[in-house]
N, C-alpha and C positions, 0 to 999 in steps of 0.2 A: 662328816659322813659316818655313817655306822653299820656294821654287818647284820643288823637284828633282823631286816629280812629272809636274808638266805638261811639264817639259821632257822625261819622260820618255813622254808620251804621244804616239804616231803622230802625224803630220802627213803626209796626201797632197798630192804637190804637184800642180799642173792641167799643168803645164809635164814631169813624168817621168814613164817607166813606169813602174807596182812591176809585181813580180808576186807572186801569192797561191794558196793552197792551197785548196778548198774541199773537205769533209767533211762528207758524207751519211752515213745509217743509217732506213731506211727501215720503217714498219710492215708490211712484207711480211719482216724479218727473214731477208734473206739474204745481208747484209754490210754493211761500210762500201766506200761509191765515194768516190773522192779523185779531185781533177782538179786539174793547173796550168795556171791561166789569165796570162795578161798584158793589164792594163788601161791604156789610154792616155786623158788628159783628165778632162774633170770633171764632175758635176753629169749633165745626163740627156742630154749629148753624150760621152758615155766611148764608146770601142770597147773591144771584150770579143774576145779570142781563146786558144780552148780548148787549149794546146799539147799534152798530155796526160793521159791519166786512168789509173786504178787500181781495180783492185777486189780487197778481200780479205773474202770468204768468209768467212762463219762458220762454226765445226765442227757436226757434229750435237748434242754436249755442250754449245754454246756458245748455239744455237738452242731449245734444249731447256732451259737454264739461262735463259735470259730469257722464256721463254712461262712456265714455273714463276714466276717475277719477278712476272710482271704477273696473275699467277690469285692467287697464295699469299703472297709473299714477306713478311719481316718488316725493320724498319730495317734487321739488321744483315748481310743479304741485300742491301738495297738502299747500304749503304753501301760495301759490298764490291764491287758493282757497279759502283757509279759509277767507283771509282779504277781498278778492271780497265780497264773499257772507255776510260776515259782515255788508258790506257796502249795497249792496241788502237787506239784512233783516232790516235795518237801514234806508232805504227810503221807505220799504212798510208801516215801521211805521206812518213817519213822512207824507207819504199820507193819513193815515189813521184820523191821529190828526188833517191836514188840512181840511180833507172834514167834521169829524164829532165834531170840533170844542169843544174837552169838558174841564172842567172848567181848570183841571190842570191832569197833567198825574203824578202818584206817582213810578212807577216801570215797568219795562217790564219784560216778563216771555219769553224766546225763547227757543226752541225744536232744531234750530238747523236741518241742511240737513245730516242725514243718509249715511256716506260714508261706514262704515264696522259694522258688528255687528256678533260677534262672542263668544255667552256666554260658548262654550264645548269648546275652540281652548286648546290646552296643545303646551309647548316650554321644550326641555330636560325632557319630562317625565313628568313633573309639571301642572297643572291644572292653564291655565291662562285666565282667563274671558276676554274679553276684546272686546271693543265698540269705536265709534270714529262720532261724530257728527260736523260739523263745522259752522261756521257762524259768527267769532270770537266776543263773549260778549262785549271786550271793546271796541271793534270800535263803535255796535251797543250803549254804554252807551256814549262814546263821541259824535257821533252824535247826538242822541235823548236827551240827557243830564238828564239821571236820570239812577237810579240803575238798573241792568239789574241780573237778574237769568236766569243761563245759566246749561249745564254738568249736566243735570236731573240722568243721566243714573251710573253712575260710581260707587258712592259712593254704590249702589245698591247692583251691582258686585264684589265690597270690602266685601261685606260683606254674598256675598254666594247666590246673587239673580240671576235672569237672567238678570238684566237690562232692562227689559220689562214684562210684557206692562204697562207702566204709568197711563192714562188714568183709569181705575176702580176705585180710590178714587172720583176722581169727579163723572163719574157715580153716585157715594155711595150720595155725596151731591144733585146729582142735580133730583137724578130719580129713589130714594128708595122709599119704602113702609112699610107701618107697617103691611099689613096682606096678599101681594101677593107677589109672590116668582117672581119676573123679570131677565128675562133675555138680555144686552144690547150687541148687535155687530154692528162691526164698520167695514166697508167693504174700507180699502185704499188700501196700497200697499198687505199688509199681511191684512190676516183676524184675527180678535180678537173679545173673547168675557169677557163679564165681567157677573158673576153672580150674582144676589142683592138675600141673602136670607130675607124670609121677618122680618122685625122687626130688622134685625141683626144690627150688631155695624159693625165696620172697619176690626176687625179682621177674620169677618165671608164672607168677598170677596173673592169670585174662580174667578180668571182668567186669560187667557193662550192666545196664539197666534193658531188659528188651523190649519193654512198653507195660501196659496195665495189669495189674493183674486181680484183686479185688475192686480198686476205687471205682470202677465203670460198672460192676454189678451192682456195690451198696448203694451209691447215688440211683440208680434205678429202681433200684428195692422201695428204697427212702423216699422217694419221689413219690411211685405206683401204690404205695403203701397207704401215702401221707404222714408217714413218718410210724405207723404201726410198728416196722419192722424196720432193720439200718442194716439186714445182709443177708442172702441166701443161706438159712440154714441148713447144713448139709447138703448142698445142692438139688433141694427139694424142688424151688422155683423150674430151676434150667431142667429138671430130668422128666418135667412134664410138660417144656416147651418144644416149640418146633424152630430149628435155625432157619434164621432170614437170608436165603444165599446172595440177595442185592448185597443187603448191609453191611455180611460181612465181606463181601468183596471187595466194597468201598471201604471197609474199614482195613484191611492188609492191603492196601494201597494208599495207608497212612504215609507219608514223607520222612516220618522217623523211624519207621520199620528200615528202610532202606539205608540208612546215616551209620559207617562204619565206626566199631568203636575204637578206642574209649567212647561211651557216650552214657548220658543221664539224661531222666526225664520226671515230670510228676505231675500234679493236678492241673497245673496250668494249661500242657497238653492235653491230657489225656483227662478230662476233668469237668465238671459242671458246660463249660462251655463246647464239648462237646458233645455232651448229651442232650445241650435244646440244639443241635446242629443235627445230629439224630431224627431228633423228633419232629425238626420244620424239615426234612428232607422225606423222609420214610412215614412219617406219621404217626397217630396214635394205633401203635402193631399191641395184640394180647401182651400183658406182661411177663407168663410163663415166658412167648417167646423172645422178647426185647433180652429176658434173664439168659435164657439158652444162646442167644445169639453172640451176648456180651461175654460169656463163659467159653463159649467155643472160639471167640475172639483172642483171648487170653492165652488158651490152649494152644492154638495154632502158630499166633507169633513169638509162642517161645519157643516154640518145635520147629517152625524154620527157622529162628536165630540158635539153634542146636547145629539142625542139619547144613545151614550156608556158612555159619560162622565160626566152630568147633570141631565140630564131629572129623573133619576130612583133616586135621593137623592132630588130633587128639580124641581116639576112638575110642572114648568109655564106653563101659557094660553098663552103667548104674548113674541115675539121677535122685540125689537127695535131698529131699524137700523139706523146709524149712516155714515159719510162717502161719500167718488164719488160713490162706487157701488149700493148707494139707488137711483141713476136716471137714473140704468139700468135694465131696463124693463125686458129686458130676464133673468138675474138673480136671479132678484127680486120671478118674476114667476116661475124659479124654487125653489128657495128657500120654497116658498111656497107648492110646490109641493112635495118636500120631507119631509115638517113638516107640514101634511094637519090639524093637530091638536092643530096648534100654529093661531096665530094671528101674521105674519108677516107685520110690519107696520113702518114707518118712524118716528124716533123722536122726529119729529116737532108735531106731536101729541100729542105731553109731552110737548110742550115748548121749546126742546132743538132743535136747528137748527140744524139737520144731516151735514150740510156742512163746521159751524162754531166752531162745538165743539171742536176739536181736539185744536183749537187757541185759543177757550175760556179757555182749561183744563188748560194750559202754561199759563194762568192769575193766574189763582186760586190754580196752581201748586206754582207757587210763592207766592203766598200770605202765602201759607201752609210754604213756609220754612221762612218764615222772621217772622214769628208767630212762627215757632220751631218745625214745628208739623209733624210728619210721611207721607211721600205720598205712601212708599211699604210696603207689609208685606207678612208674611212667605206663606199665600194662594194666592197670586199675583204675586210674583215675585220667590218667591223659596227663599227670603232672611232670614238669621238665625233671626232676630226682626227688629221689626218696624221703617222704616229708612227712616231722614229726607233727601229730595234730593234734589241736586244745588249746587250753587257754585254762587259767588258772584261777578259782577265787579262793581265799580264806576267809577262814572263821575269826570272829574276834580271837584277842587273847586269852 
């Protein structure tokens, strides 16, 4: 036996800065965002600062080759997959190092593209959690040539979580308080919130998934469009439609609206297949309104999962939003509308950049496992104790 392993695995020191890459790919399918961050200290007194970020775009082929993925695909579809996007996640990088030129890069953190997530599924009776992210870690670490943390989600659901939502530890670093009770949501594919009680520790994070929150508007977009357009820009669609009050009655009489958390959810629910459910039920309705309908949907089961789930143990003034659905107007406005006793506001008003956080969190998600340290716990993910998540590839020698 020989030690040339461990010696070859990461060590953060409390005493340097690294700095680190983080890599999103988001269930709203419209690219990977890459941010370089630089971490100073250790443990849950680190400072986090976002130097730069990146976004690269998925093509309409590319968009359209993973919605076919996750409806159709066969292994060798999915294996094919996995190494492409590896390879994809592995030049948004190495765009990102090029443009923002920083001293040296120490690890990459990747999220990884969202192919299934499934934390109720059961097989022969048996309770079998299971999730499936791709974007294969070791291409991304040969390429980019340093350690890469990848498979955030699994270790999770080993252990009795839901596997989601990740995201809320950072929250807890980057946008806690010592004497105001916040509340953070993050408007991507799914909607999610994260609760900071004030003054609390790690352990005292509530946070759930509340249901859609773009993927049911772009898929309609995408659809009504014929693929012209893949989102409501600026809530332009919805602020000229009229809400369908059938549909969305029927739709906040979803069965997951009501399911206490911990709880996650994603395309599989709320996703392609309910949108031809939509449509053989209700019809071919104007797309302005199907958009306004879908939007106002979004709106409202976050604002009751605010007011029945939150709000009465923990009464913030201030919701801060995170995410693509913070640069859509009509949402935004309703959002507000349903919580006229919040301060609904954009992250950036904190510091934290709504658009790059999710890639920044997959920095600092990394940092946490190479440090050793918890990124879920029992009020965030449903998991039985505090569990460190990742999975580790290296670079050649």
């Amino acid at each position: 036996m020989t030690d040339a392993p461990l010696r070859r695995f990461p060590i953060i020191s409390p005493t340097a800065e690294r700095f680190a890459i983080g890599l999103m790919a988001g269930t709203s399918l419209d690219g990977i965002d890459a941010a370089l961050v630089k971490i100073v200290g250790a443990g849950d007194a680190i400072q986090v600062v976002t130097l730069a970020n990146h976004h690269a775009p998925y093509t309409p082929d590319e968009r359209a080759g993973l919605l076919r993925l996750m409806r159709e695909g066969n292994l060798a579809d999915l294996c094919a997959w996995d190494a492409y996007l590896g390879q994809r996640f592995a030049q948004t990088a190495l765009e990102l190092i090029q443009r923002a030129q920083p001293p040296h890069v120490d690890f990459v953190g990747s999220h990884g593209q969202t192919i299934w997530h499934a934390p109720n599924a059961t097989l022969f009776g048996t309770s079998v959690p299971n999730t499936l992210q791709i974007g294969q870690p070791d291409v991304i670490a040969a390429r980019v040539g340093v350690p890469v943390v990848a498979d955030f989600r699994t270790r999770d659901m080993a252990y009795g979580g839901q596997g989601a939502p990740l995201v809320p530890i950072v929250d807890w670093l980057l946008l806690r308080h010592a004497t105001e009770h916040r509340i953070v949501l993050n408007l991507g594919g799914m909607a999610n919130i994260t609760v900071l009680p004030a003054g609390g520790a790690p352990e005292t994070i509530q946070a759930f998934d509340t249901g859609p929150a773009n993927a049911l508007i772009d898929l309609a977009v995408q659809q009504g469009t014929h693929g012209a357009r893949h989102y409501d820009a600026d809530g332009a669609l919805a602020s000229v439609g009229t809400v369908h009050a059938s549909l969305l009655e029927w739709l906040m009489a979803h069965p997951y609206l009501q399911q206490p958390p911990p709880k996650s959810t994603g395309r599989e629910v709320f996703g392609e297949a309910l949108l031809d459910a939509i449509q053989v039920m209700f019809g071919d309705m104007p797309l302005p309104d199907l958009v306004a309908t879908l939007t106002e949907f979004t709106a409202a089961s976050v604002a009751d999962a605010l007011r029945r789930l939150v709000l009465p143990r923990y009464p913030a003034t201030r919701v801060m939003v995170s995410g693509g659905g913070v640069h859509n107007r009509s949402l935004m406005r309703r959002l507000q509308t349903y919580l006229p006793d919040l301060a609904v506001e954009s992250s950036g008003q904190y510091g934290v950049d709504p658009d790059s956080k999710e890639a920044t969190a997959f920095a600092v998600l990394a940092d946490r496992f190479l440090q050793g340290l918890p990124a879920t716990y029992p009020n965030t993910t449903g998991v039985s104790q505090p569990t460190v998540a990742g999975k580790l590839a290296l670079p050649a020698d």
